[in-house]
Structures are given as C-alpha cells and as structure tokens.
C-alpha positions as CSV (number, residue, x, y, z in Angstrom):
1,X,-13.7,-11.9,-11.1
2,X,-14.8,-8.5,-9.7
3,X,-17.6,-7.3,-12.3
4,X,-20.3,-9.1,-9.9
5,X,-18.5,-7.1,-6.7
6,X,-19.1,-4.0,-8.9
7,X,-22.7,-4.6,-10.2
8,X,-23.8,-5.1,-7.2
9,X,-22.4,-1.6,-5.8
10,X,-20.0,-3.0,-3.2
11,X,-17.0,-1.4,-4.4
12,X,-16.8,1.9,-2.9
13,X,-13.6,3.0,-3.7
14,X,-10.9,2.4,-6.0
15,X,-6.9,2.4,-5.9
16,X,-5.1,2.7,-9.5
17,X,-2.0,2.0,-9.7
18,X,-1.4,4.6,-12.8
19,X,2.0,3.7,-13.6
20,X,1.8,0.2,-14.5
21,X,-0.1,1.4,-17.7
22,X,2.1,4.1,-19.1
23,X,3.6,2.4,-21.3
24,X,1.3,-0.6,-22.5
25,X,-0.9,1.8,-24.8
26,X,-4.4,3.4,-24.3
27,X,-6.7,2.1,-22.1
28,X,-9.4,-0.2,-22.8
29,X,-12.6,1.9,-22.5
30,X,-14.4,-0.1,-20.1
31,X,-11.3,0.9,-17.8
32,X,-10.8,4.5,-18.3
33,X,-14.6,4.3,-17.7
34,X,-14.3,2.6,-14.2
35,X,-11.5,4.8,-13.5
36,X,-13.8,8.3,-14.6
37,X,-16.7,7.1,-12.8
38,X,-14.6,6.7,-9.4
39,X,-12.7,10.0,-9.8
40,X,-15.8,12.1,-10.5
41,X,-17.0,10.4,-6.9
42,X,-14.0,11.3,-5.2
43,X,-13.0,8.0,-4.6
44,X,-10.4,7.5,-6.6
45,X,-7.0,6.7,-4.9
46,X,-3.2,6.8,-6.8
47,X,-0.9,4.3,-5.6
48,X,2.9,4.2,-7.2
49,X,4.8,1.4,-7.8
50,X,8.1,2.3,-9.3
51,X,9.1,5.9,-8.5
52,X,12.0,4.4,-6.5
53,X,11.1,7.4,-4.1
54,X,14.6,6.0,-1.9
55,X,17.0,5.6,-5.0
56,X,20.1,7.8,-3.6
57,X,20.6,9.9,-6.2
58,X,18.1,11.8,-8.5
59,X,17.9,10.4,-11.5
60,X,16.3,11.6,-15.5
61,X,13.8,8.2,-15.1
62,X,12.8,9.8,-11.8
63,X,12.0,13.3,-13.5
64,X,10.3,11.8,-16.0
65,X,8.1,9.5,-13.9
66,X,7.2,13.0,-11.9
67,X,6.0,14.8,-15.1
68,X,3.7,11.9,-16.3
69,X,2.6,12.1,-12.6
70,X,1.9,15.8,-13.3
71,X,-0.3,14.4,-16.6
72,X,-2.0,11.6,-15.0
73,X,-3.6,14.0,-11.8
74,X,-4.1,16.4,-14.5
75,X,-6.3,14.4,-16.6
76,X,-8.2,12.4,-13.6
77,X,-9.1,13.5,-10.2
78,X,-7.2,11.3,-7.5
79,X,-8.1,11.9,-3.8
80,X,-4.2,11.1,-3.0
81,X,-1.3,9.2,-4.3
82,X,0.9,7.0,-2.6
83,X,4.0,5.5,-3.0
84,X,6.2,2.9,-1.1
85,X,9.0,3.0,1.5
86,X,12.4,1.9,-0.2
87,X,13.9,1.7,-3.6
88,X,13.9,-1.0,-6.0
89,X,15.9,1.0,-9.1
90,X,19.8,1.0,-8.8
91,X,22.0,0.8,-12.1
92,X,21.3,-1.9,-14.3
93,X,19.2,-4.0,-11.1
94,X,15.8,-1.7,-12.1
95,X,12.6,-4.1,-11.5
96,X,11.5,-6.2,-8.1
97,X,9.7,-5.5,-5.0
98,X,11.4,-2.4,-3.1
99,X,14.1,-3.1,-0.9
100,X,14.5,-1.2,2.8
101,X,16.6,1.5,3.3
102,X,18.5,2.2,6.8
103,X,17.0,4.6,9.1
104,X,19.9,7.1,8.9
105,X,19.7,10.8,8.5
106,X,21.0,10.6,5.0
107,X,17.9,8.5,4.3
108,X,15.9,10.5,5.8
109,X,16.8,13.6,4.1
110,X,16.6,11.6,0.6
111,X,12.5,10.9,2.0
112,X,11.7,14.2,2.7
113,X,13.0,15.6,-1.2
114,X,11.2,12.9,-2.7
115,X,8.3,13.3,-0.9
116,X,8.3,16.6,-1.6
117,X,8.7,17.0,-5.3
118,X,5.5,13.8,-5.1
119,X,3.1,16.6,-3.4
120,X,4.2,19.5,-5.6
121,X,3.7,16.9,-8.7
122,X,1.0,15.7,-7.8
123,X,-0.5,19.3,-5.8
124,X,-2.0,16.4,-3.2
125,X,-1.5,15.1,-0.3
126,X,1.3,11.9,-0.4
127,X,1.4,9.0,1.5
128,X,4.1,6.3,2.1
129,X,3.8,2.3,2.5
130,X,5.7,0.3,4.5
131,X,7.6,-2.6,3.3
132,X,7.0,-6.6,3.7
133,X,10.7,-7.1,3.3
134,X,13.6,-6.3,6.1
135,X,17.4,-7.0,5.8
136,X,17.1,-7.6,9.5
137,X,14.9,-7.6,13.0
138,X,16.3,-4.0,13.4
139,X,15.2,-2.8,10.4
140,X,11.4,-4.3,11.7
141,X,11.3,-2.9,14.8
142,X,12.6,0.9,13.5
143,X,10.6,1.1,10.7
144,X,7.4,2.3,12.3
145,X,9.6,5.4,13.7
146,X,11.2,5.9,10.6
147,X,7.7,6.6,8.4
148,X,6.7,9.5,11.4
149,X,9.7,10.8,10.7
150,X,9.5,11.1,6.8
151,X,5.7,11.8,6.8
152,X,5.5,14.7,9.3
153,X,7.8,17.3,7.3
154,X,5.0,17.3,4.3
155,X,2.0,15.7,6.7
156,X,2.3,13.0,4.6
157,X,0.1,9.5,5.2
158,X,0.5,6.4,6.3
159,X,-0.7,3.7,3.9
160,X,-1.0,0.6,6.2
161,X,0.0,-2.7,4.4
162,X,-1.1,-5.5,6.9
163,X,-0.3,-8.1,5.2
164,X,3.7,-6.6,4.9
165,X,3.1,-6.2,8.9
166,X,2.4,-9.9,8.9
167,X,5.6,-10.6,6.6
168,X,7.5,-9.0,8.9
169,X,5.9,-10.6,11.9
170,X,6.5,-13.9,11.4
171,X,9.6,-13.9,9.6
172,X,12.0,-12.3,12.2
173,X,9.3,-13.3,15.5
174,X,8.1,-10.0,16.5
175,X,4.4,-10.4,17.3
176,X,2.4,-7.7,15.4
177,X,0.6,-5.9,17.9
178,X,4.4,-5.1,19.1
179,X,5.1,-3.6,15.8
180,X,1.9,-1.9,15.5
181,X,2.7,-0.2,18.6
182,X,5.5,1.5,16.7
183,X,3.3,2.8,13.8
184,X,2.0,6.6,13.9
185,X,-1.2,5.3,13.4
186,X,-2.6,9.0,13.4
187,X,-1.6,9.2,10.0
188,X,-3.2,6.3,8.7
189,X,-5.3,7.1,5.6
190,X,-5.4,4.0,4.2
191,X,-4.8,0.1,4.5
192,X,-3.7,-3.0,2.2
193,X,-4.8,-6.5,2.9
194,X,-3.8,-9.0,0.9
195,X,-2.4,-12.7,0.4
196,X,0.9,-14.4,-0.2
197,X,3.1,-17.3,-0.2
198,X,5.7,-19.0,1.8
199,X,9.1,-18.8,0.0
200,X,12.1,-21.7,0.9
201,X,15.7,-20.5,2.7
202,X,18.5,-21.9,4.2
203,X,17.2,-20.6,7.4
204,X,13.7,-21.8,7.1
205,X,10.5,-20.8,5.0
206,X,10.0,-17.1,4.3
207,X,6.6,-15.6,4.4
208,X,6.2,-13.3,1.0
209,X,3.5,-10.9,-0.2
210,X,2.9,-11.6,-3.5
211,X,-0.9,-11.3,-3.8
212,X,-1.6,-14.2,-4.9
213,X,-3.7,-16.0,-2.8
214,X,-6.3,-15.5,-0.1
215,X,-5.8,-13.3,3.4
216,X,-4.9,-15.0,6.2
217,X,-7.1,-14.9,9.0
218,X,-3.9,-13.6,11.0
219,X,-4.6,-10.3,8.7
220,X,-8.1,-10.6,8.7
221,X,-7.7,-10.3,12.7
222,X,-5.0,-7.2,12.4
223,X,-7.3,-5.2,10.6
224,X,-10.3,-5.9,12.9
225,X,-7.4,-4.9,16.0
226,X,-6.1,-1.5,14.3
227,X,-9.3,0.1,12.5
228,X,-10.5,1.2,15.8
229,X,-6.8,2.7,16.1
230,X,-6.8,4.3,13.4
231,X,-8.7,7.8,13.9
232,X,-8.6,9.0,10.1
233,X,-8.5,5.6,7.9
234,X,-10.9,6.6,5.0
235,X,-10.4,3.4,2.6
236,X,-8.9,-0.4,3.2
237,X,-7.9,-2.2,-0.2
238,X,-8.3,-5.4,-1.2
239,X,-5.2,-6.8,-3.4
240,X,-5.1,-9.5,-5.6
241,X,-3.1,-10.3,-8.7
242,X,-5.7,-10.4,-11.8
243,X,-3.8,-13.8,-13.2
244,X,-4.2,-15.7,-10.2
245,X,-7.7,-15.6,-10.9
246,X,-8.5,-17.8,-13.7
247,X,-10.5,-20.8,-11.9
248,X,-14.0,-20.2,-10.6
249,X,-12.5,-21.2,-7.0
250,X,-10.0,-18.5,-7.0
251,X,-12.8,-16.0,-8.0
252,X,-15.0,-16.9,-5.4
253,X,-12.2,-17.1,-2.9
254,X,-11.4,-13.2,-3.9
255,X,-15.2,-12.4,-2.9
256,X,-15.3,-13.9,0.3
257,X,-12.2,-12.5,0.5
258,X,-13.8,-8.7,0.1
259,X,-17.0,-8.9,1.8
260,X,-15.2,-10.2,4.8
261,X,-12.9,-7.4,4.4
262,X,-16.2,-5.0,4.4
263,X,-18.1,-6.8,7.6
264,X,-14.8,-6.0,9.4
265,X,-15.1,-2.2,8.1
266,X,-18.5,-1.7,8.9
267,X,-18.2,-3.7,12.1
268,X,-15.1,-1.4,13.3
269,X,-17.1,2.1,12.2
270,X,-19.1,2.0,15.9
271,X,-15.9,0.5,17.4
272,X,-14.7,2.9,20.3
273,X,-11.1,4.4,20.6
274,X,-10.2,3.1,24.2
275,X,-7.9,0.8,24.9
276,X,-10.2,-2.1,24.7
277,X,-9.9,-2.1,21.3
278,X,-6.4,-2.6,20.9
C-alpha cells in the first residue's frame, strides 16, 4: 500500500513505533532497511505505545521497557521519541488504548518522573500525546492545560493527535477550535491524522480512533486551521492500520489520503502567524 508513496520520494519522514516489534523476532531486512535509511537522514521519529508512562506505581515491566529503550536509540538514530498521555497497564487489565488520568497534582508528579527517566533513557528530547478517550467533558476541556504542565519541567513536546481532538469534539460537543485554544501549541513538534469509526452506546454513537479508515475532512480542515499555529511543528503523520489495507480501494484511499495530507503541509509552510489564520 505505501511502496508506490515511497518510490516516488514522497515520504519524508518516518515514525516507528519500536516497541510493537520487541518481541515478534528480527526484523525483516527490507524494514530495518527503511528504518536505517530514515535515521541516517535524521528523520526518523520514536513513538511509544505501551510504556504506561501514567501507571501509579513504578513497576519491573516499566524498567525493563526503559532499558530496551536505552538499546533501541542506541542501535538507531531517532530525532525524538514520544509517548502517550495516560495508562493502559494496571494488574492483570495490561493491553487497550490508554485511559485518562485526572489532572491532580499527584498525576502530575507521576508525569514529570516518567517523563524524566524517558529523556535520560532515551538522552532525547520526549514528547507526550493527547488522548482520543475522556471519562468526562471536564477531563476534555482540562486536558490541553494539563500537557503544558507535564511538558514544561523537561521542555517536553506536544505530539498533536487531531483526529483524538476530533474524538473528543464530537463526543462530549465541544467544538475543536475551543479545545485547540487550550493546547500549548508552542510545543508542538509533531501531529497525527488519522481515521476511525463510530462505536454504539446507550447514550448514542461514539466516535473512536482506531485507524482504520480514511480522515475526515473535519480533520483534514483542523490541520489546515492549526499548522499555521503551530510555530515549531517539523513532521505531520499519516496513520493507518496495515490490515485494513488489503483491497485496491483501501490502498488508494490511504494515498489520497497522504498527498492531501502533504498539499495542506506545503500549503500551510507560507501561511502567516496572525490571527487570520486561526
């Protein structure tokens, strides 16, 4: 689905996520290839799925992720590694899409260890991403606040998800541009866009991101509203899950998908930082 994107030198930059592989066995050539080729450019980004950087206490699984962290920026050259706002390991619950933590000072001080033992792990610069998924509208409109207050102790980044924006958008009613408001987008490094589906409740359908499908133009017009907001973004990541792509449709879908995504880019670089562009 991507090799044409590749051949034809589009891809500029890459994001592994380097822990989904350490423990399925050596890498198929072709990849750790890919992946050499990007880190010898520079443009090779780390991105962290199941540190659990919000678990409350500090566990052995933790340390252990940290030291294959160590490994993994030791053996390839990552510009910066990232992980995500919340936890998803507690006891014997220890796999799903991180869940929120409240905005407390207990919290807090959990955020700023973990992201401190990432950078001295890693020895780069670490970034946080914010969640799709809120317990509550409170939790929505907070949560901008709450990543300027983790990130600025280690001048951490802020990896911008839109798509998770839009989750949270439309599921509790805030309109985006309110919660972008919220954001310190001064610490923006990166962005996310990405697909979903809607999910059934009680209360009514339930937007989820779960990268399976094609951006919505309600993203597609977030990013082209917060680029020119967003004074040091270096990269914006397209995300799609690799089994969703099995038809020809779906594989031509993803390439609109990412040359849209790279009009809007190159159409934002000349965009002015005055308030008409918000």
């Amino acid at each position: 689905a991507t090799l044409p994107l590749f051949e034809a030198g589009e891809v500029d930059v890459l994001e592994w996520s380097f822990d989904t592989w350490w423990d399925a066995g050596p890498l198929p050539g072709w990849a750790g290839d890919l992946l050499a080729h990007y880190a010898a450019a520079d443009r090779l980004l780390g991105h962290g799925v199941t540190f659990s950087p919000f678990s409350a206490r500090w566990t052995p699984r933790q340390e252990r992720w940290l030291e294959r962290l160590r490994a993994e920026c030791a053996e390839r050259r990552y510009r910066h590694v990232s992980e995500h706002l919340g936890f998803l390991a507690a006891g014997s619950f220890h796999d799903g899409a991180p869940l929120p933590v409240p905005a407390t000072p207990e919290a807090l001080a959990v955020g700023h260890d973990r992201l401190r033992r990432l950078a001295e792990g890693s020895g780069l610069r670490v970034g946080l991403e914010n969640l799709a998924f809120a317990f509550g509208a409170q939790d929505v409109r907070t949560q901008g606040a709450f990543l300027a207050d983790l990130l600025a102790p280690t001048d951490g980044f802020l990896l911008l998800d839109l798509h998770n924006l839009h989750c949270q958008a439309v599921n509790f009613g805030v309109p985006a541009g309110e919660l972008l408001d919220g954001y310190p987008l001064e610490r923006v490094v990166e962005l996310h866009v990405s697909g979903g589906t809607w999910s059934a409740s009680s209360s009514g359908p339930i937007r989820r991101d779960t990268h399976d499908d094609q951006v919505p133009e309600a993203v597609f017009t977030l990013l082209a509203r917060v680029l020119p907001r967003c004074p040091h973004a270096e990269a914006v990541i397209l995300e799609r899950i690799g089994g969703t792509l099995t038809e020809p449709a779906a594989r031509a879908a993803l390439a609109a998908d990412f040359r849209r995504m790279r009009e809007i880019v190159a159409a934002a670089a000349g965009a002015p930082l005055d308030e008409d562009a918000r």
